[in-house]
N, C-alpha and C positions, 0 to 999 in steps of 0.2 A: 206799755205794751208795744211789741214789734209790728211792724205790718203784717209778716207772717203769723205773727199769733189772730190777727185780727183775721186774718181767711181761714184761718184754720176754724174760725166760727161762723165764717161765714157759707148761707145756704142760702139768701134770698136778695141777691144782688142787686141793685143801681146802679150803674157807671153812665159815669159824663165823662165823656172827650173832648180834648184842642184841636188847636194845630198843629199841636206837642207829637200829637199822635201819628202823624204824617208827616216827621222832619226827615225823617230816615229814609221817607219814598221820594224826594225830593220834592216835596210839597210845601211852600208856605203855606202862609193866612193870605184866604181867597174873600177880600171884601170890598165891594167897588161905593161911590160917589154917587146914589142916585138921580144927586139935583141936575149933578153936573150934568151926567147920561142925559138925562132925560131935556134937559134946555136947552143941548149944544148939538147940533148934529156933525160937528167937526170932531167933538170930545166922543159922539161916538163910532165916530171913522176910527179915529184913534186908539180908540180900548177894545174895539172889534179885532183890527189891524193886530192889538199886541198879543189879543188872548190866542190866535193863529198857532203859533210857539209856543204856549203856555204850557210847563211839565207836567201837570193836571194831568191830561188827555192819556199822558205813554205813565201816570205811575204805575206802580204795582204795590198789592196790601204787602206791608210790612209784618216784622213778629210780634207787633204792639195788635195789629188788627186780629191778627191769629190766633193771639191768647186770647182774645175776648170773646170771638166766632168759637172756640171752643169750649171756650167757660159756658156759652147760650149751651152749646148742644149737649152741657151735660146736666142743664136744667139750672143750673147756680145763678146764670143771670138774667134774672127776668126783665130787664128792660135794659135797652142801650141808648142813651140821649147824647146827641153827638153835634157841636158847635159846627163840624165840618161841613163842607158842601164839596166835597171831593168823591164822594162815592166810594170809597175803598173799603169802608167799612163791610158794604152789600158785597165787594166783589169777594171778598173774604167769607161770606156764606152770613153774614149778620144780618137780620133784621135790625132797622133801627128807626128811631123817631129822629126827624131831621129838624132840630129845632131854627136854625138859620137856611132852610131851604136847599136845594141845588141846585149843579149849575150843572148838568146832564138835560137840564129844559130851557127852553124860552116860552116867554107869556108874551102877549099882547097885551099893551097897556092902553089900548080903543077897546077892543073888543075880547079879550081877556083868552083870544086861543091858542093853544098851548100844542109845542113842535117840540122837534127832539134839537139839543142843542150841535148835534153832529152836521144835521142837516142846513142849520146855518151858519157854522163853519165853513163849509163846500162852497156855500151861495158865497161867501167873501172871497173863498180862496178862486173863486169865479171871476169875483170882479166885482160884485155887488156888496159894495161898502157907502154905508151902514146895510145890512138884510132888513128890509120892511116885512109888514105882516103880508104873508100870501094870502090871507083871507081880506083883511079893510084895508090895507099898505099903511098899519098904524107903526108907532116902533115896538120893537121886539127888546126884552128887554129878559136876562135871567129870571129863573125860578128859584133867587136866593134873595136874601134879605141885605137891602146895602144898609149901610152905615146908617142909623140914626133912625132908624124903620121898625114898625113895633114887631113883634114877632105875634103869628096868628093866634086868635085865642082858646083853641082846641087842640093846638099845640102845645099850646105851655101849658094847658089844663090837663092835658095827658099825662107833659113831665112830672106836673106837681103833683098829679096822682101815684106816680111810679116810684119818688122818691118820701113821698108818703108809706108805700108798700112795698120796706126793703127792711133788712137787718143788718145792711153794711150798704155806705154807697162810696162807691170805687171812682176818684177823678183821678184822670190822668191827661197831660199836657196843656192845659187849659190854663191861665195864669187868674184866672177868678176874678177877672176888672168888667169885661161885656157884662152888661144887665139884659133882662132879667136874667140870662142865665144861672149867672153866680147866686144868685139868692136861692137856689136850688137845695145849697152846701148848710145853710142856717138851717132851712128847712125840714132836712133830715136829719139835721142834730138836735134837733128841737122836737123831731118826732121819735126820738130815740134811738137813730140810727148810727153805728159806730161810723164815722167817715175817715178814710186814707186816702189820702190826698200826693200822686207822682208828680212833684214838679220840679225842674232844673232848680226855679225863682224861687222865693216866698211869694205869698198871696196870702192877701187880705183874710183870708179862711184858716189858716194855719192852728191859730189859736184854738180853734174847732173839733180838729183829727185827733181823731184815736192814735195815728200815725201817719208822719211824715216822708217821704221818700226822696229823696234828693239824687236821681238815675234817669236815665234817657225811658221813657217809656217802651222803647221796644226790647230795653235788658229789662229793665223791672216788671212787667207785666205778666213777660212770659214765667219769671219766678214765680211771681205772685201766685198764676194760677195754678203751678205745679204742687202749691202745699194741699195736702190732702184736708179734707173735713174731717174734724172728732166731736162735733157739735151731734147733741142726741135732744130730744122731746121737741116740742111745741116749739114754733117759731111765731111770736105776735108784732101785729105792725101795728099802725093807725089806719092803712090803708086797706084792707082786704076783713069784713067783718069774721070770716070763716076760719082767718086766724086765733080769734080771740078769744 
C-alpha cells in the first residue's frame, strides 16, 4: 500500500514531528546540555551568548507546517505531537502537544517562575550575561527538555492517548531514536493504527509502516494532505470508547 492510499483512509489522524520538519525554515535540532548549563555559569555566558543569533527566533512555518495546520482545520488530525521546541508549528495555526517543551519560555530552576524567552534575550543583549531570575536571582534556564531529562508525565500521557485514538499516525522528520518519543510508533501499530512514516533516513520503525516515504517533509506532506478521503462508516480506535 502507497502512502497515498493510506490517507486516502485516513479520517482520524496522529502525527508526530522532527526536526525533519523545520529543515526547510532553517531550523536544526534545538537540544542543550542541562548538567552543563546548570554547574557552569561560564557554560551559561556561553550558550546564552550563542542562542542571541540563533535562526530559531527569525524562522517562518514552512509547507510541511501548513499541510498539517490544514489537515487540523479540516478535522482529519486530531492531535499533533511534535519533538520540536521551535514553535512553528503554533505560528502556522496548529495547536500542538509539546512533547520536549519550548524555548519561547524560561523557568526558574530556585523558584520555578516562568518569563517570556524574548525578554531575556534583551537582558543579554543588555549586557546581562548569564539573565538571572528577576524574582529570587536563581538561574533561568529553557522551558525545554535537555538531553537526558525525562519528559513530563501528563505529556506523554496525553500522547499515548492520542496515538491510542487515531486510524493512521502520520510521522514526519523525526528519525525515531529519542525515547520515549519513538515508542509512540509501536504503540500505534499495536493499537491498530496504519503508520507512514516521512523520513530522508531509515528508522528503527520502518518495519512497522503501512508506508514509507523517502521526501523532504515539506514536498511530501503537502502531498499527502492533498489526497482526498473515500473512507465511509465507522472509524474504531482503542482510544475514544464512542467509537466502538
Amino acid at each position: 500500500m502507497s502512502a497515498r492510499d493510506v490517507m486516502a483512509l485516513a479520517r482520524r489522524i496522529t502525527a508526530l514531528t522532527g526536526a525533519g520538519v523545520s529543515l526547510e525554515s532553517g531550523v536544526v535540532r534545538f537540544r542543550f546540555d542541562a548538567s552543563a548549563f546548570l554547574t557552569s555559569a561560564r557554560v551559561r555566558r556561553e550558550v546564552w551568548e550563542s542562542w542571541l543569533d540563533d535562526p530559531l527566533w527569525t524562522a517562518e512555518p514552512n509547507a510541511a507546517h501548513r499541510a498539517l495546520a490544514g489537515l487540523q482545520r479540516a478535522g482529519r488530525v486530531r492531535s499533533l505531537l511534535t519533538q520540536n521546541v521551535d514553535g512553528l508549528h503554533q505560528r502556522a495555526g496548529s495547536p500542538v502537544v509539546e512533547l520536549h517543551g519550548t524555548m519561547s519560555r524560561v523557568v526558574c530552576v530556585s523558584c520555578g517562575a516562568v518569563g517570556a524567552m524574548g525578554e531575556a534575550l534583551a537582558r543579554v543583549r543588555g549586557g546581562e550575561v548569564p539573565p538571572d531570575c528577576a524574582v529570587c536571582g536563581g538561574v533561568l534556564r529553557p522551558a525545554a527538555v535537555a538531553f537526558g531529562e525525562p519528559l513530563p508525565d501528563d505529556v506523554l500521557r496525553t500522547a499515548r492517548m492520542a496515538v491510542l485514538d487515531c486510524d493512521v499516525m502520520l510521522v514526519a522528520g523525526t528519525s525515531l531514536t529519542v525515547e520515549p518519543a519513538a515508542q509512540l510508533v509501536p504503540l500505534a501499530a499495536k493499537a491498530g493504527a496504519a503508520v507512514v512514516i516521512c523520513s530522508l533516513d531509515p528508522t528503527p520503525y520502518d518495519s512497522l509502516a503501512a508506508a514509507v516515504v523517502r521526501e523532504p517533509a515539506a514536498s511530501a506532506l503537502p502531498e499527502l494532505a492533498a489526497v482526498p478521503v473515500v473512507a465511509t462508516g465507522p472509524i474504531r480506535t482503542w482510544g475514544d470508547p464512542s467509537t466502538w
